[in-house]
C-alpha positions as CSV (number, residue, x, y, z in Angstrom):
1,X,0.0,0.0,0.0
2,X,1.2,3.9,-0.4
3,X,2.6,5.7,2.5
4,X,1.0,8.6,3.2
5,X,3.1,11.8,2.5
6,X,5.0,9.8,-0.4
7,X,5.2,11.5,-4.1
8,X,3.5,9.5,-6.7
9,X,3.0,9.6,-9.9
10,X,-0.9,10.4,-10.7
11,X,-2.1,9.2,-14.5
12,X,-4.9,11.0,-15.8
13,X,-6.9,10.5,-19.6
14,X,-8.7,14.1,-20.7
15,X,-10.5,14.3,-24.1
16,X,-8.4,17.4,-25.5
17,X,-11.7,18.4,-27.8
18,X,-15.8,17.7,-28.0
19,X,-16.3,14.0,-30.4
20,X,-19.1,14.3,-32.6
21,X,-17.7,10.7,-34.4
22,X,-15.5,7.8,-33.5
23,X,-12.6,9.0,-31.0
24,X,-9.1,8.6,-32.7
25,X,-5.8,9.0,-31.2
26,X,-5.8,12.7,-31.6
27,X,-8.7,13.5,-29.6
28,X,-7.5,11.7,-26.0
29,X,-4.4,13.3,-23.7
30,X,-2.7,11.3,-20.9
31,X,-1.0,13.0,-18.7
32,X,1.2,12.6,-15.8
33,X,1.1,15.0,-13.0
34,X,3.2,14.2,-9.3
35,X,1.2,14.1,-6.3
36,X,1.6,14.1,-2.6
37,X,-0.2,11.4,-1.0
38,X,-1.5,13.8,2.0
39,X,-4.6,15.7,2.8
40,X,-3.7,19.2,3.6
41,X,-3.7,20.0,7.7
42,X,-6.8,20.8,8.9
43,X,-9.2,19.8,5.8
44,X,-11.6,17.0,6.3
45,X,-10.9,16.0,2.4
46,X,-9.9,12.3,1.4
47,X,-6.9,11.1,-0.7
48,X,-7.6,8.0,-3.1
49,X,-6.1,5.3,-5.1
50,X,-8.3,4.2,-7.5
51,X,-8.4,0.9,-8.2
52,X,-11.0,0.0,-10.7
53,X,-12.7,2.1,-13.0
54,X,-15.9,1.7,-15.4
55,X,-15.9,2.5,-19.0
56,X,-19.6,2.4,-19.7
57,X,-21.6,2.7,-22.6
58,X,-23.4,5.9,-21.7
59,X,-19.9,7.5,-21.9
60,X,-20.6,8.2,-25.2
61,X,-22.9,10.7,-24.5
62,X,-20.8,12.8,-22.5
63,X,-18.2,13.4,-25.4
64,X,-20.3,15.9,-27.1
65,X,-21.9,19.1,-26.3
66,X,-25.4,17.5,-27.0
67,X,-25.5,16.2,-23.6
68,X,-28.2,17.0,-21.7
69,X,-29.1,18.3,-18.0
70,X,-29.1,14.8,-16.5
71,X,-25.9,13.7,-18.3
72,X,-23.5,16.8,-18.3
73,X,-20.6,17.0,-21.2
74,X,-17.2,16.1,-20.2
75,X,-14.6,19.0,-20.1
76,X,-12.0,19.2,-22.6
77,X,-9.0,19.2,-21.1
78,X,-10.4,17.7,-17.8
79,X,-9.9,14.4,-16.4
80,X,-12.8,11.4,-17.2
81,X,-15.1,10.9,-14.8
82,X,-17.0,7.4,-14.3
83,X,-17.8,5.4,-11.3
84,X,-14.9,3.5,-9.9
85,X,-13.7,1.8,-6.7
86,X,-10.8,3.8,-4.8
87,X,-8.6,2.8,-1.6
88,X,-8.3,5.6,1.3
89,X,-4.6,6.5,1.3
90,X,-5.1,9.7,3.4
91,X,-8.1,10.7,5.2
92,X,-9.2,14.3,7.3
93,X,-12.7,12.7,7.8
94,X,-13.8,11.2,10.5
95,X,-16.1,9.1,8.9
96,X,-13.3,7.2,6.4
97,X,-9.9,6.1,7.8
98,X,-6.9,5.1,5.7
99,X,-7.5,1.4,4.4
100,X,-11.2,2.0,3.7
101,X,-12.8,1.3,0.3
102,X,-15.1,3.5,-1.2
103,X,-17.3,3.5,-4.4
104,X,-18.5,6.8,-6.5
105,X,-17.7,9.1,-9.5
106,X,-13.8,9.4,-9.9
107,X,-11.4,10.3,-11.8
């Protein structure tokens, strides 16, 4: 498991414009950005690892700027979102301690 405080690398995948069609090469980033594996002092926010992440069909939708209220666009630029599974690795909150698995939209 990561030690808390230790500098990891974080991999990210961003669309880098709207897809009207099929997705090609040119129209997904990775990126890799360092992080500290520590919440700052004082905040009640969470560090994760996550572990699995969904790659669903109603992704589709998001790629475009048709989406609608319910289903908001993805950002260009911005990490993909989806539901996922994720490890606590660092935790301000009381009600998750380091160890913990949670479930939810991540990145």
């Amino acid at each position: 498991m990561e030690k808390r405080g230790a500098m990891v690398s974080n991999k990210q995948m961003a669309l880098s414009d709207y897809v009207s069609c099929y997705p090609t090469v040119d129209d997904m980033e990775v990126r890799r950005e360092e992080m500290k594996l520590e919440v700052p002092r004082g905040s009640k926010a969470v560090v994760v690892k996550n572990l699995y992440l969904s790659c669903d069909t109603y992704m589709r939708l998001l790629r475009n700027r048709t989406a609608d209220e319910l289903l908001k666009p993805y950002t260009p630029g911005s990490p993909i979102t989806g539901f996922g599974v994720s490890r606590i690795v660092d935790s301000g909150s009381p009600n998750f301690k380091v160890g913990d698995l949670v479930w939810g939209t991540t990145g």
